[in-house]
N, C-alpha and C positions, 0 to 999 in steps of 0.2 A: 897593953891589955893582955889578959892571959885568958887563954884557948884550952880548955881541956882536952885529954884524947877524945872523950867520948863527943863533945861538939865537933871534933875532926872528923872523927870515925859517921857521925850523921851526915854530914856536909858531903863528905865525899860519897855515902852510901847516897845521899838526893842525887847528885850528879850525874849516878852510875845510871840510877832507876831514870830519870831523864835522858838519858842518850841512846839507853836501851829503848824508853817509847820511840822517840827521835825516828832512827833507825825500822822501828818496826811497822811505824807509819807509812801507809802508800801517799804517792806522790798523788796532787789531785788532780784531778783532769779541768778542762778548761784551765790550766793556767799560766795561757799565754792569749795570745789576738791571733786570729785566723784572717785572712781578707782573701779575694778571689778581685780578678782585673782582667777585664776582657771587656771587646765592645760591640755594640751593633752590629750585627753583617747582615748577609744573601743567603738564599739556599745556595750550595754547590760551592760557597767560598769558604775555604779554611779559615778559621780563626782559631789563636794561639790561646788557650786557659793557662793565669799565673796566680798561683796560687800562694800565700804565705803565711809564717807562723813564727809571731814573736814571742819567745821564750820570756816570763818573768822572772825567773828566781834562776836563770844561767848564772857559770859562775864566769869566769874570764876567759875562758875561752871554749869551744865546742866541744872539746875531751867532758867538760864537765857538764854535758847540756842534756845529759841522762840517758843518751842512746836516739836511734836515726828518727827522724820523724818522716812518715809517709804521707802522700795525698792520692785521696781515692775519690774520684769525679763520677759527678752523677748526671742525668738530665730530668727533669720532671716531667714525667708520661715518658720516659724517654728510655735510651739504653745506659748502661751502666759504661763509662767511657774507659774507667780502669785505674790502676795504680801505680804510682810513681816514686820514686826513693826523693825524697829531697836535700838539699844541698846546702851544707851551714853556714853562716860567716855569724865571726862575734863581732857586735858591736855594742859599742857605752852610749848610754842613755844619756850619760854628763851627770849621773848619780854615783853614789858607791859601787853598787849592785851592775855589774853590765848587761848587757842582753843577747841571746843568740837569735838570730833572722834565717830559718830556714825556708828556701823556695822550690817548688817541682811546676813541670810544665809540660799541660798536654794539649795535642790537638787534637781539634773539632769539626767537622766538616757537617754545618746544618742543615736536614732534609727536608723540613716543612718550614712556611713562611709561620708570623707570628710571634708573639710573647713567650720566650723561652724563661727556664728558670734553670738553675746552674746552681748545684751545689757543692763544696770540697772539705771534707771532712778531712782533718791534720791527725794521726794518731803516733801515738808513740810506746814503744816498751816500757811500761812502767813499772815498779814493785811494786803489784799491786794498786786493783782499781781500776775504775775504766780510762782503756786505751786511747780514749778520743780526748784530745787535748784541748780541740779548737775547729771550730766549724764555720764557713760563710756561705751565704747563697747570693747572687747577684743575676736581675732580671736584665734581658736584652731584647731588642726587637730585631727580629730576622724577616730579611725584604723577601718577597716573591724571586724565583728568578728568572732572568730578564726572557721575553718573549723570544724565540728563536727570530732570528732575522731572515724575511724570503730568499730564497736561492734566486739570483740574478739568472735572467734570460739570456740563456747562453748568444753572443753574436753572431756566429757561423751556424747555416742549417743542422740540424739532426740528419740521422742515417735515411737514406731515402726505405723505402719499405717493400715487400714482395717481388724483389726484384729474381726473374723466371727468364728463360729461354723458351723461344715461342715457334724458332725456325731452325733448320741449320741445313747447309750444302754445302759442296765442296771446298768453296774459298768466303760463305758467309754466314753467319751467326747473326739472329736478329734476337733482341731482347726489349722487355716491357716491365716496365715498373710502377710502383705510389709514388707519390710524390711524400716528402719528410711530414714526420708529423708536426716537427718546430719548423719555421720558416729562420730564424734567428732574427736578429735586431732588424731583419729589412728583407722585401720578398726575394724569393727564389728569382735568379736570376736567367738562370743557366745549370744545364747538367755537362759533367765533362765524362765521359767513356772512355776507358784504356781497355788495353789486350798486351798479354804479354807471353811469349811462348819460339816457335822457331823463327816468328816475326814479331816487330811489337808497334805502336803507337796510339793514337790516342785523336779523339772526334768531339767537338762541341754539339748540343742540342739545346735548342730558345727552352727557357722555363717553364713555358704553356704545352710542351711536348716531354711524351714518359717514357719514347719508346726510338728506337734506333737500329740498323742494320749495320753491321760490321765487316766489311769488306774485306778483299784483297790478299786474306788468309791460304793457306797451303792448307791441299785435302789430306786428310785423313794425320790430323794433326790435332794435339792438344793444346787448348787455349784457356787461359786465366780472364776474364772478361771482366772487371770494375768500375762501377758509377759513381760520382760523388753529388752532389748540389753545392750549387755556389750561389751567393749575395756579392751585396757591395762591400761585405768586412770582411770575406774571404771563401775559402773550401769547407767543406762541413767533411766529418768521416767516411771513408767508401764503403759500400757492400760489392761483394767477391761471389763470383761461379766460376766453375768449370764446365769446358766444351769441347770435343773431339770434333771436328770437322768431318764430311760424308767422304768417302773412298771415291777418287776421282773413278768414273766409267772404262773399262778396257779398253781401248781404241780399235776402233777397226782394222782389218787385214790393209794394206796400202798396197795397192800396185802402180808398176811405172804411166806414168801419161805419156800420149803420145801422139802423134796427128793421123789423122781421120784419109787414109788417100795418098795416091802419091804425091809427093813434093813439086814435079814440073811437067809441066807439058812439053811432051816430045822428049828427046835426047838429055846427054849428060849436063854437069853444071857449068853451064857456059852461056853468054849473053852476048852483044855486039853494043856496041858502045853506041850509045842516043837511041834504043830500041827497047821496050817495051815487052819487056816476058812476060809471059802467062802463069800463075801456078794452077797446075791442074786438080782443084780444090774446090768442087762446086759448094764445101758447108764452111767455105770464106775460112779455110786453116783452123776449124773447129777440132781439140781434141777430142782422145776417149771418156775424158772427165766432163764434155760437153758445155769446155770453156774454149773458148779463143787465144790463140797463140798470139802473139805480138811479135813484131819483125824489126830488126836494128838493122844495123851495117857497121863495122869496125872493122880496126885491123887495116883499111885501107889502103894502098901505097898510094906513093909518090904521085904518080901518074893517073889517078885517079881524080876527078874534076868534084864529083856530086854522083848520090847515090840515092833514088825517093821510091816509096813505094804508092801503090793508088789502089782500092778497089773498085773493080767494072765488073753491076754486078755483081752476081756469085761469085767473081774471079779475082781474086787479088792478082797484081802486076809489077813490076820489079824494072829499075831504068837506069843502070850506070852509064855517065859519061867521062871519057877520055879527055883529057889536058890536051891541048891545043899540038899536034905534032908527036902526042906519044900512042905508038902502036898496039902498045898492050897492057894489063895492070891486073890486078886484082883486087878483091876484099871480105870478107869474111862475114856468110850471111847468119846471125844468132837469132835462133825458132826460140823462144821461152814464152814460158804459162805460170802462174804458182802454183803451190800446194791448193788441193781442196781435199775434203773428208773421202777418204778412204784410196785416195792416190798423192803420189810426190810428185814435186815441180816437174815440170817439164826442161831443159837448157840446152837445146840442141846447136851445135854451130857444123856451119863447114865452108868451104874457101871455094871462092864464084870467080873465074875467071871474066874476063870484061878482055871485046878484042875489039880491031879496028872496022 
């Protein structure tokens, strides 16, 4: 067959004018599938939005799938969740033509319960035309979220309550308390009391009592004083005071005790052995502290049998006897009193001879 130029010169001028529309035409939108995949949840639970967008007319691979496609997530009454780049893979449909499968993905965290609706618009840079390629909306039902759960009744008491200092003296501290507002899983059984300071220990009190005195403390001293409440499942937390003890009182001036009168009737200290001395002491060896002197006998020698005192009488009286054949001996009479307020012991001794 024979072709003229001018049939060539037409031919090719269609061609031209053809690819120049081709080209000059926008890509159209909608033309791919959009789908959105997510599912039921709760308020407060995360749920993942997947979004996707099958290209129709991709060529072989994502270079030629026209540039990025975005998804931009909505809620219905809702907030705008935002925009995401999404991500290509080519694949074949098992036709000539393959396809590109762009997917983005965002999360969601639902704040009201009920029918939500969910929608993702896919857009793309086109030449021209609208950028929205492909849209999906998908409805979910979002649960309530779950009731809080009661907070468990703690086991061990609560803190017991206004616990006050109510006394204080030298060496005691008394205190008074509430009893807890919680009793825990079982009644109050018992309070324990501690002190802790230049002495320390620690006091039980029955359950049906709030209040305690604290003994045995140093005056004019600082003390840390804590109560707890106890059950059958344990201690409960303490409540804490502080407390100074009162300034023990100056003590009185002291002076020596001593006895009341002379010590003997008649001469020096000497006795005759089996005979019966007088002390010449009509207030019975009362000292000046207006106590009684108590009388021993030590020291003894050898020769010494027995030593007894007797009172006749206002008169105390004093009796050593001699061992059988011994002429003479001694022993050692000890006068003592104790302390009393505002005088020292009394501990007088001195050495009695005893003769035949």
């Amino acid at each position: 067959m024979h072709i003229s130029a001018a049939h060539v010169a037409a031919v090719l001028c269609t061609g031209l004018a053809a690819s120049s529309l081709a080209l000059a035409a926008p890509a159209s939108a909608n033309s791919g599938t959009a789908t959105l995949t997510t599912h039921n949840g709760q308020v407060g639970v995360n749920q993942v939005l997947t979004a996707t967008y099958v290209a129709s007319d991709a060529g072989p691979s994502c270079d030629d799938a026209g540039g990025v496609v975005s998804f931009n997530f909505t809620v219905d009454k809702g907030p705008n969740l935002g925009t995401v780049s999404g991500t290509c893979t080519p694949v074949s449909d098992g036709s000539v033509t393959p396809v590109a499968t762009w997917t983005g993905t965002m999360n969601w965290t639902p704040t009201k319960p009920g029918t939500q609706f969910l929608t993702t618009q896919a857009t793309q840079q086109l030449f021209g035309g609208d950028p929205v390629v492909g849209q999906a909306t998908k409805s979910v039902l979002i649960a309530p979220a779950p009731a809080p759960k009661p907070t468990p009744k703690p086991a061990v008491p609560s803190q017991i309550q206004n616990l006050k200092v109510t006394g204080v003296s030298t060496n005691t501290v008394s205190l008074n308390w509430d009893a807890p507002r919680s009793s825990g899983a079982s009644p109050v059984s018992g309070y324990v009391v501690t002190w802790s300071g230049p002495t320390s220990g620690q006091i039980g009190v029955p359950g049906n009592t709030t209040n305690a005195n604290v003994g045995t403390l140093l005056a004019n001293s600082s003390y840390t004083l804590s109560v707890l409440a106890a059950n059958s499942q344990g201690w409960g937390a303490s409540v804490s005071v502080t407390q100074a003890t009162a300034s023990a009182p100056t003590p009185p001036p002291t002076q020596q005790q001593t006895l009341v009168g002379p010590a003997w009737e008649g001469g020096g200290p000497k006795v005759k052995s089996g005979k019966w001395k007088t002390f010449n002491d009509t207030a019975n060896l009362d000292t000046n502290a207006g106590q009684e002197a108590r009388l021993s006998a030590k020291n003894r020698s050898a020769s010494i049998k027995s030593v007894k005192f007797r009172y006749k009488g206002d008169f105390v009286e004093v009796r050593a006897v001699l061992k059988s054949g011994k002429k003479k001996g001694s022993f050692t009479l000890h006068e003592s009193a104790p302390a009393t307020p505002g005088f020292t012991a009394m501990d007088v001794e001195r050495k009695i001879k005893v003769v035949k």
